[in-house]
BABAGU-642601 format. One record per residue (C-alpha): residue in one letter; x, z, y; residue number from 0. Coordinates in nm, 2 decimals, always signed. Example, Ala and Ser with C-alpha at 12.3 -4.5 7.8 and 13.67 -1.06 7.14 Angstrom:
<site martor="A" east="+1.23" up="+0.78" north="-0.45" rotor="0"/>
<site martor="S" east="+1.37" up="+0.71" north="-0.11" rotor="1"/>
//
This chain:
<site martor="X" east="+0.00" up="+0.00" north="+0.00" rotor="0"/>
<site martor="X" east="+0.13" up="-0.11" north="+0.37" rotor="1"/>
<site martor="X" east="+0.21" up="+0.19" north="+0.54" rotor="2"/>
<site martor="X" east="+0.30" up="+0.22" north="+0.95" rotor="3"/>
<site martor="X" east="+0.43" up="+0.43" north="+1.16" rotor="4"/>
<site martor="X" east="+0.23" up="+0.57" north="+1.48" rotor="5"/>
<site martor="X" east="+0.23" up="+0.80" north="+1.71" rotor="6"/>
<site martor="X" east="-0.08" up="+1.03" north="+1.86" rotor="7"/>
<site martor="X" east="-0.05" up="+1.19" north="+2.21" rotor="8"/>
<site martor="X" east="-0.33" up="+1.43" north="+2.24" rotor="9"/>
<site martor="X" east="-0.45" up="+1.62" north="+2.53" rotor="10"/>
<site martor="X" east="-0.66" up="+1.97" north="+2.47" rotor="11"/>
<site martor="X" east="-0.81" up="+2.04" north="+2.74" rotor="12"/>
<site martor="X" east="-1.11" up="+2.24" north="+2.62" rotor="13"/>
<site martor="X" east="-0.96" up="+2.49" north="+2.34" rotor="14"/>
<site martor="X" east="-1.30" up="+2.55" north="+2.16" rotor="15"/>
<site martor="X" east="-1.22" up="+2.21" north="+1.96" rotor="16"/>
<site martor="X" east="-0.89" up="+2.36" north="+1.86" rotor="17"/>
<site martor="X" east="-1.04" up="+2.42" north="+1.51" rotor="18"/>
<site martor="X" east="-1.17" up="+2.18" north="+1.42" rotor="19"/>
<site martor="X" east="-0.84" up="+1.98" north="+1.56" rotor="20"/>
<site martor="X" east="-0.70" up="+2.18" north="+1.32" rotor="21"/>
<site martor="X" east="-0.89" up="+2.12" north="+1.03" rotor="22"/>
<site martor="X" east="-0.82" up="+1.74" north="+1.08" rotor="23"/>
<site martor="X" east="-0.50" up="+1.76" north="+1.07" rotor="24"/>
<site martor="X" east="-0.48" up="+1.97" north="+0.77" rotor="25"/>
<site martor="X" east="-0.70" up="+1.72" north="+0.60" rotor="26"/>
<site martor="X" east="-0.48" up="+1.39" north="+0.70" rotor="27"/>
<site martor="X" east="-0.13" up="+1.64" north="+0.65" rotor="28"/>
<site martor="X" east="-0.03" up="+1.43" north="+0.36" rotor="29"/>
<site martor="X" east="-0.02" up="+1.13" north="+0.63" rotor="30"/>
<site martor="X" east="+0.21" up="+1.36" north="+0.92" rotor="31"/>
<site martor="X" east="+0.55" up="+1.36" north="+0.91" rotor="32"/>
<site martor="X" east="+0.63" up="+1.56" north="+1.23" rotor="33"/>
<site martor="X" east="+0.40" up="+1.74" north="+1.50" rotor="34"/>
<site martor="X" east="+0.50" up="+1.93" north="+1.84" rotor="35"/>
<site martor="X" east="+0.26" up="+2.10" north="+2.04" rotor="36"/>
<site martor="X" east="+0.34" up="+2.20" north="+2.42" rotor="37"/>
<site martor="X" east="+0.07" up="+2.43" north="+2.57" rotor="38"/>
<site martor="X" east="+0.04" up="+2.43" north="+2.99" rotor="39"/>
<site martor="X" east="-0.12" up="+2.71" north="+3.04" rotor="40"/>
<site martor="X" east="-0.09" up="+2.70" north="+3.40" rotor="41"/>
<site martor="X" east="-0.31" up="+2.36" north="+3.39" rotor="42"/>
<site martor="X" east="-0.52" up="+2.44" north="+3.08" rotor="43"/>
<site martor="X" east="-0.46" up="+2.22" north="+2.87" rotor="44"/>
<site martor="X" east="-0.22" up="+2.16" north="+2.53" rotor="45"/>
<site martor="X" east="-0.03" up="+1.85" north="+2.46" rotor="46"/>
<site martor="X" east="+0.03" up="+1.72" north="+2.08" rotor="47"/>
<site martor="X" east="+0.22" up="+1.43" north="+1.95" rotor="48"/>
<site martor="X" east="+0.22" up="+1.34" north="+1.65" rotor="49"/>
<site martor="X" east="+0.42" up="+1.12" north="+1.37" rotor="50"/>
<site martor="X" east="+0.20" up="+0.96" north="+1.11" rotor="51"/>
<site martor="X" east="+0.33" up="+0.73" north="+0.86" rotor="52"/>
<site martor="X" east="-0.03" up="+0.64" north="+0.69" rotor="53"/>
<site martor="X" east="-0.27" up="+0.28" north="+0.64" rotor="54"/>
<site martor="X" east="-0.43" up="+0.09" north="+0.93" rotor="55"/>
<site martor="X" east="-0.72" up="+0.22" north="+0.82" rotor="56"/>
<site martor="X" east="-0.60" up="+0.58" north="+0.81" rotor="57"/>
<site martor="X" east="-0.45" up="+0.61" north="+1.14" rotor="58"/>
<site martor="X" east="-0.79" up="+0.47" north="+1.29" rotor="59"/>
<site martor="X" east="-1.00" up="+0.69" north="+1.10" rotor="60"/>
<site martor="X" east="-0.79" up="+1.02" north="+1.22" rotor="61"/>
<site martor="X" east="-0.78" up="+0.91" north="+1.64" rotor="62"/>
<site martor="X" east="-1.16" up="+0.79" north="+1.64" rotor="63"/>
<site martor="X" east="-1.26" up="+1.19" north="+1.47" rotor="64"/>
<site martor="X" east="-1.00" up="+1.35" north="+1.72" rotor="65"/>
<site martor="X" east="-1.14" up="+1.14" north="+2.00" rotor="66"/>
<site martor="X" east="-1.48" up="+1.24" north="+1.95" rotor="67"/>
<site martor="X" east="-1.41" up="+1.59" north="+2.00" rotor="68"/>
<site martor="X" east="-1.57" up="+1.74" north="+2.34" rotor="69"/>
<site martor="X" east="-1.27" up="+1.81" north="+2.54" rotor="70"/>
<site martor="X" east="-0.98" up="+1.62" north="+2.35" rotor="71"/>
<site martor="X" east="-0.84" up="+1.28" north="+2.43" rotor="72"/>
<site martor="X" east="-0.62" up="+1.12" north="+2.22" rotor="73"/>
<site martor="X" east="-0.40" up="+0.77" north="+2.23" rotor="74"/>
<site martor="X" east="-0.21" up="+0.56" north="+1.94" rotor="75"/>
<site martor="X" east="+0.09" up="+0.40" north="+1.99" rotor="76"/>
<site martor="X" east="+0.23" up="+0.19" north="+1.69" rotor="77"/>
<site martor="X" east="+0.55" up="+0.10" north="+1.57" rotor="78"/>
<site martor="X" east="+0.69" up="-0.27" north="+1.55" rotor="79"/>
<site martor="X" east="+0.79" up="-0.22" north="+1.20" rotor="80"/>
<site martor="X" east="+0.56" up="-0.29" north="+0.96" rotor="81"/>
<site martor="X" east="+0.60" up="-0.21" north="+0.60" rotor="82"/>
//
């Protein structure tokens, strides 16, 4: 199966949706091979990126689900290299 490697900013900005943020990315962690989260309290918000090495069909599945939580926003960027 075709794999590629992406990347997913996402901004928290209301932290009610933290768990179930959570639980999404506990159900996809096979997919994750790196995560960093930077909270700002000072703005109130969180910032995550993360490194998913997962199908097309995968990586779309796991942004549309975190974008539809109330108070996240999350964008995809893709690596060149497809294999």
């Amino acid at each position: 199966m075709d794999t590629r490697i992406a990347l997913l900013g996402i901004f928290v900005e209301d932290r009610d949706s933290t768990p179930r943020l959570q639980e999404l990315l506990h159900e996809y962690g096979e997919y994750i091979v790196g995560r960093m989260g930077i909270p700002n309290a000072r703005k109130g918000l969180s910032v995550i990126s993360i490194v998913i090495d997962a199908p097309q069909d995968v990586i779309s599945a796991l942004s549309g689900k975190i974008g539809m939580l109330p108070g996240v926003s999350v964008q995809t960027m893709y690596s060149k290299i497809d294999k």
